[in-house]
KOLRO-984869 format. One line per field, with one value per residue (C-alpha): x, z, y; residue number from 0; residue in three letters. Coordinates in steps of 0.001 Angstrom, whole numbers, m for minus. Example, Ala and Ser with C-alpha at 12.3 -4.5 7.8 and 13.67 -1.06 7.14 Angstrom:
REM KOLRO-984869
xx (12300:13670);
zz (7800:7140);
yy (m4500:m1060);
num (0:1);
residu (ALA:SER);
END
This chain:
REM KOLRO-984869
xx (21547:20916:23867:24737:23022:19518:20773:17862:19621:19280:17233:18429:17580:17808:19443:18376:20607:19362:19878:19288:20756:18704:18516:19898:17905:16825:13274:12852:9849:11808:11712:14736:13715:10468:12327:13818:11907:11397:12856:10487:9778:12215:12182:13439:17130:16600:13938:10122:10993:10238:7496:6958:8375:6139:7018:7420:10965:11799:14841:15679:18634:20267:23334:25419:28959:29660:27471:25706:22103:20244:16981:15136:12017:11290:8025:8299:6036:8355:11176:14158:18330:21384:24339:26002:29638:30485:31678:30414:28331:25730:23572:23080:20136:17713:19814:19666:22524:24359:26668:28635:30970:31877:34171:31409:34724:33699:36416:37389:33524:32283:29855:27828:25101:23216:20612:18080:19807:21990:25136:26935:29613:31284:34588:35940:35701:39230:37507:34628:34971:34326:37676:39591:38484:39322:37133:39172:37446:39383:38577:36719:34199:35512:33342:29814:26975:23984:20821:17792:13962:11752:8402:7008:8902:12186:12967:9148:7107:3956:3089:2939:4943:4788:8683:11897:13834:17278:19330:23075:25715:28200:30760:32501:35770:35696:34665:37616:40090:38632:37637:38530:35951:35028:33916:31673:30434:29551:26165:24857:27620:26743:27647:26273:25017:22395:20861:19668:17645:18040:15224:15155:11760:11445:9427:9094:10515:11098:9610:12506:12721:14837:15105:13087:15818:16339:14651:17365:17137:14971:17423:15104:16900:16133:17541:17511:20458:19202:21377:21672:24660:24929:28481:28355:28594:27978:24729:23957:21302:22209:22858:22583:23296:21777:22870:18757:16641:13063:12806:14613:16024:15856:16836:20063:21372:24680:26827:26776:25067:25223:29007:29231:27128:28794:32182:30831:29923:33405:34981:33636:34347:38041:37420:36154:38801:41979:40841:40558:44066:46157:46252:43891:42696:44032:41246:37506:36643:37923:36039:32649:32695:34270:33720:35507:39370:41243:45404:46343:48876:48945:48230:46149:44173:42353:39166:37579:34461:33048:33964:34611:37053:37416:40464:41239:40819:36918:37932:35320:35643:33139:34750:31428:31086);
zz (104912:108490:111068:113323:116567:114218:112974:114378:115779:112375:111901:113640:112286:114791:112391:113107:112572:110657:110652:106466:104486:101832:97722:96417:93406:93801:95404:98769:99582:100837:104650:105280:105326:106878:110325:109267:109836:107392:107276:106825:104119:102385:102436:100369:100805:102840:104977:105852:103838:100627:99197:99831:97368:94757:94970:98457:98826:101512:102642:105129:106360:108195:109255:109809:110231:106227:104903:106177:103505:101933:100477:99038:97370:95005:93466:89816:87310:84700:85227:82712:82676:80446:82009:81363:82223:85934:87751:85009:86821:87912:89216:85542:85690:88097:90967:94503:96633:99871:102094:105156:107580:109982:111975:112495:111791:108700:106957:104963:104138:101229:98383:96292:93355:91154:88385:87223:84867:88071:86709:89776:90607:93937:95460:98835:99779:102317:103900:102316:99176:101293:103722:100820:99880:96444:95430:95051:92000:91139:94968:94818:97645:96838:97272:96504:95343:93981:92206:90503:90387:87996:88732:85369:82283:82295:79197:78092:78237:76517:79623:83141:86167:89750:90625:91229:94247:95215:97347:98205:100385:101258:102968:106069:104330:102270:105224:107098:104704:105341:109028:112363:114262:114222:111198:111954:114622:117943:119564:120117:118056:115715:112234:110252:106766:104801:101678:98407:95532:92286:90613:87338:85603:82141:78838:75618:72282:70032:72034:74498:78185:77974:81049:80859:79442:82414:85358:87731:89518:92684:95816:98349:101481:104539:107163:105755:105238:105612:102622:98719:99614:100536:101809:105279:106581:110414:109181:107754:110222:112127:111788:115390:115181:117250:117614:118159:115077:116245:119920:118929:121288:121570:119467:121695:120012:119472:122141:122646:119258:120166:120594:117548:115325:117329:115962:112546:113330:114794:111375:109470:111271:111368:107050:106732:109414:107293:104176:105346:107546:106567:109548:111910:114607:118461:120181:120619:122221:119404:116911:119030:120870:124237:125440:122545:123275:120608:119575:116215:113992:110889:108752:111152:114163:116773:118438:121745:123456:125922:124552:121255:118726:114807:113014:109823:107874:109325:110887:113696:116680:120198:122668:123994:127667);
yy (74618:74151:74736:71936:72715:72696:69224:66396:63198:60991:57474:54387:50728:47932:45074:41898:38377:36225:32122:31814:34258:35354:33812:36734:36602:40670:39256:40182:37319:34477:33674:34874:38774:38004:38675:42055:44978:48108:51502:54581:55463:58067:61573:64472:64664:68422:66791:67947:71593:69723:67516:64052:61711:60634:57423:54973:53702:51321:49183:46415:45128:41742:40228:37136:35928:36842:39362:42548:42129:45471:44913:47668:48362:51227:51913:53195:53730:53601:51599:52244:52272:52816:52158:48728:49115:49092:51824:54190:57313:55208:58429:59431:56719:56514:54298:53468:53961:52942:55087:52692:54296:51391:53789:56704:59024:60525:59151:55711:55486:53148:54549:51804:52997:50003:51056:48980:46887:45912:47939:48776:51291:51225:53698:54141:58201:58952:61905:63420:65959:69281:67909:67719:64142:62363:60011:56914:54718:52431:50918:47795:45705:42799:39933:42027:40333:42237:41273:43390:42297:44380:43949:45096:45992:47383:50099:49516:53063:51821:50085:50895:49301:48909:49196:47409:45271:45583:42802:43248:41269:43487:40528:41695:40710:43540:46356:44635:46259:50080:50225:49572:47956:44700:42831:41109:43435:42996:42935:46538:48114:51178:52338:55043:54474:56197:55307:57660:57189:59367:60101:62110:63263:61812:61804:59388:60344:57990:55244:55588:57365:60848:63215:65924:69033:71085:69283:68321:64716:64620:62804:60702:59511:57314:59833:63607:65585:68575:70018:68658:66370:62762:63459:64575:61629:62579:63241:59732:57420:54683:51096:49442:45712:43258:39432:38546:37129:38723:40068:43228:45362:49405:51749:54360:57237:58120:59760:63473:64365:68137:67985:66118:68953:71810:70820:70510:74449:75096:73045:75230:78376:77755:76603:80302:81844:80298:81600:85388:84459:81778:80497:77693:79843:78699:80231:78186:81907:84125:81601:82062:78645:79481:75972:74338:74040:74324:73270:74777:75858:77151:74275:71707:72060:69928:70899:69153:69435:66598:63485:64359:65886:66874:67924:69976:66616:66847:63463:63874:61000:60390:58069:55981:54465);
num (0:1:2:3:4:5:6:7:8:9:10:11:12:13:14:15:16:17:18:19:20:21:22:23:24:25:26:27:28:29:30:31:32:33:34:35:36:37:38:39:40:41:42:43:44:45:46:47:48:49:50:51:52:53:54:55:56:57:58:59:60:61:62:63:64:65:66:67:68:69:70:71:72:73:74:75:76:77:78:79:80:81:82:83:84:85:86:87:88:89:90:91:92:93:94:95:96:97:98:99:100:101:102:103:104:105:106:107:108:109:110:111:112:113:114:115:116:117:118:119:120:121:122:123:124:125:126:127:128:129:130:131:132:133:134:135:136:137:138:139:140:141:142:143:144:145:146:147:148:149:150:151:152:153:154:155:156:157:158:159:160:161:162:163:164:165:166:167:168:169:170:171:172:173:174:175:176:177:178:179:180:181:182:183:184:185:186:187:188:189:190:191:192:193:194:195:196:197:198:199:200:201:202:203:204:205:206:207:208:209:210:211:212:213:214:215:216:217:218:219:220:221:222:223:224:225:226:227:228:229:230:231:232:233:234:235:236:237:238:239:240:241:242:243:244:245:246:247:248:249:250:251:252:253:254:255:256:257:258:259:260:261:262:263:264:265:266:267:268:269:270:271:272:273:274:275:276:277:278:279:280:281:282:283:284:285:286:287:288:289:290:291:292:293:294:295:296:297:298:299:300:301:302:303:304:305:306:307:308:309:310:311:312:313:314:315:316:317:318:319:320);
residu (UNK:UNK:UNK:UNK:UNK:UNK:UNK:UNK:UNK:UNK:UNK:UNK:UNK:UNK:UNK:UNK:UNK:UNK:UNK:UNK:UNK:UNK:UNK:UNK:UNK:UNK:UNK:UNK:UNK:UNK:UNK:UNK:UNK:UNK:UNK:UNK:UNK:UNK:UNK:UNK:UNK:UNK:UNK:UNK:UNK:UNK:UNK:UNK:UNK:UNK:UNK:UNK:UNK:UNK:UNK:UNK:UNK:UNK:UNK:UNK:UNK:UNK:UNK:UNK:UNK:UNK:UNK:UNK:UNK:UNK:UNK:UNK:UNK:UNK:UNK:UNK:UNK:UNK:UNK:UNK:UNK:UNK:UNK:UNK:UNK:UNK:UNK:UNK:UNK:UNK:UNK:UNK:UNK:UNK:UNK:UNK:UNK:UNK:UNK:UNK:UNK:UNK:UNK:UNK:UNK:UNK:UNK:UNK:UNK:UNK:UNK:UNK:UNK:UNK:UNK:UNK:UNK:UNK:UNK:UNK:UNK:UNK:UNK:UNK:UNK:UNK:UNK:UNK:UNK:UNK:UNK:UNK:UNK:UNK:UNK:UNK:UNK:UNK:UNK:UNK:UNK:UNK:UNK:UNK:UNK:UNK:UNK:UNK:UNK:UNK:UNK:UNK:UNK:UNK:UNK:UNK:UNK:UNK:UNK:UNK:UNK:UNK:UNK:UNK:UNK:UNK:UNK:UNK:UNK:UNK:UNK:UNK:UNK:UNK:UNK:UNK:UNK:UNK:UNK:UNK:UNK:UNK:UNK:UNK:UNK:UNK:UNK:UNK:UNK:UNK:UNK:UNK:UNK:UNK:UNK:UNK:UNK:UNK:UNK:UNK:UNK:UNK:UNK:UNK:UNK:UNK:UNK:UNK:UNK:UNK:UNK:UNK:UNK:UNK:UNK:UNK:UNK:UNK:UNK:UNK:UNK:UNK:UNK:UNK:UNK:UNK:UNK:UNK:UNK:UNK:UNK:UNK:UNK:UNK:UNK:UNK:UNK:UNK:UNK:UNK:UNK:UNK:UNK:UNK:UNK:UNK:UNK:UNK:UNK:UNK:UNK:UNK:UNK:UNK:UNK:UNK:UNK:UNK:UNK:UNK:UNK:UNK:UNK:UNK:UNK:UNK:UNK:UNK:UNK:UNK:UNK:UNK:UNK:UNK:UNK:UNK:UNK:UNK:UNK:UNK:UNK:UNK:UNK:UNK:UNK:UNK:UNK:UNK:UNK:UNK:UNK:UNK:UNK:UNK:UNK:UNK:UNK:UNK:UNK:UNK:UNK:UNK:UNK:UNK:UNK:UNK:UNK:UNK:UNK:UNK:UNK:UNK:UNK:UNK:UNK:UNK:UNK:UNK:UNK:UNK:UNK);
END
């Protein structure tokens, strides 16, 4: 796993508004997404160090007063589910998936997974698992609308197909409850979401798909993670809204992206220095980051550099201009 300084600044999607908000039908050829541009395609969840995908997956995105839209597109050979009961482990099939952090804190973010047979399973993370997270399940987006296309067969392995489409409405309502920014936002505001697609390897017996014993699932991401985890959020890309339909502006980054990977570093050096001590160390210098200042007691700490700061709860904040 790369250290923070090593961490690239992630993907950032210019979303456009839109005027017609899509059919939601899981078919992404209606007008309405004719004016929203596509990601790259995905990557291996630890970036360039691994293979290309063998299979293109794409999404899009739009806004407008009541929904922020996803539309994806995953090629597949073979396209085949299970799960029918929502919020069961949705990852177990082949899925696609959708990480929002309105705040760009780290914490209150939203996890949503859908399989092929449109089974979703959505829960709101407090902080993320390695900050001492739960996962809180029983957490629902109220108001989310979702819809599947198969463009071949679904569950059929004697034939071959050419994928599946994903739309979803996430309404603004919903986001209201977990964030504090605007909802809807603003013109030129930025979020940080990411998006993952599980892939396992699989073989027919019995005329049905089972994974392959042994072969664990392959993760494909928009922005890379640079490590086998979806939750660090401050490494998700990001979501830059604009209020124009086609004449999209620039892409910015995010403020002081060093500072924000440094204390990621300095998180985890005080993680590793309270388990040999018992204690949150005071000192940015004695940690190895003389330019960090530091406030800490025993059980909590709080660490500053430029404009930013993280705590023990890895809730990390950058004030913007």
């Amino acid at each position: 796993m790369l250290a923070g300084l090593m961490i690239p600044h992630p993907l950032v999607y210019v979303c456009p508004r839109t005027t017609q908000p899509p059919r939601l039908d899981g078919r992404l050829d209606d007008a309405a997404w004719s004016h929203a541009p596509w990601t790259a395609e995905f990557q291996d969840i630890e970036g360039d160090k691994k293979p290309k995908p063998a299979f293109k997956t794409r999404a899009k995105m739009m806004w407008d007063d009541e929904y922020l839209y996803i539309g994806a597109h995953l090629e597949e050979p073979h396209v085949w589910a299970t799960l029918t009961e929502h919020d069961s482990v949705i990852f177990q099939d082949n899925d696609f998936e959708v990480f929002l952090d309105p705040d760009d804190d780290g914490h209150q973010y939203v996890e949503m997974e859908l399989n092929a047979l449109n089974t979703t399973w959505d829960l709101l993370l407090p902080r993320p698992y390695r900050g001492g997270g739960p996962a809180l399940n029983g957490w629902e987006i109220k108001g989310l609308r979702t819809a599947v296309h198969i463009d071949g067969t679904l569950n059929h392995p004697e034939d071959t197909d050419r994928g599946w489409t994903v739309e979803i409405a996430y309404p603004w309502a919903a986001l209201r409850e977990v964030s504090h920014v605007p909802c809807p936002p603003r013109d030129g505001d930025q979020w940080r979401i990411n998006f993952s697609r599980v892939q396992w390897q699989t073989t027919v017996k019995d005329g049905k798909y089972v994974k392959v014993p042994g072969k664990p699932e392959d993760n494909w991401v928009w922005s890379p993670q640079h490590t086998i985890d979806m939750h660090w959020p401050d490494r998700w890309g990001v979501l830059q809204f604009s209020k124009e339909t086609t004449a999209l502006p620039a892409s910015k980054p995010l403020p002081e992206w060093e500072n924000r990977m440094r204390l990621i570093d300095v998180w985890v050096a005080q993680s590793q220095y309270r388990a040999q001590h018992s204690a949150f160390c005071p000192s940015g210098a004695q940690l190895g980051f003389p330019d960090v200042k530091i406030e800490a007691t025993s059980g909590q700490f709080t660490a500053r550099l430029g404009r930013c700061e993280i705590n023990h709860e890895l809730k990390l904040t950058c004030s913007r201009d």
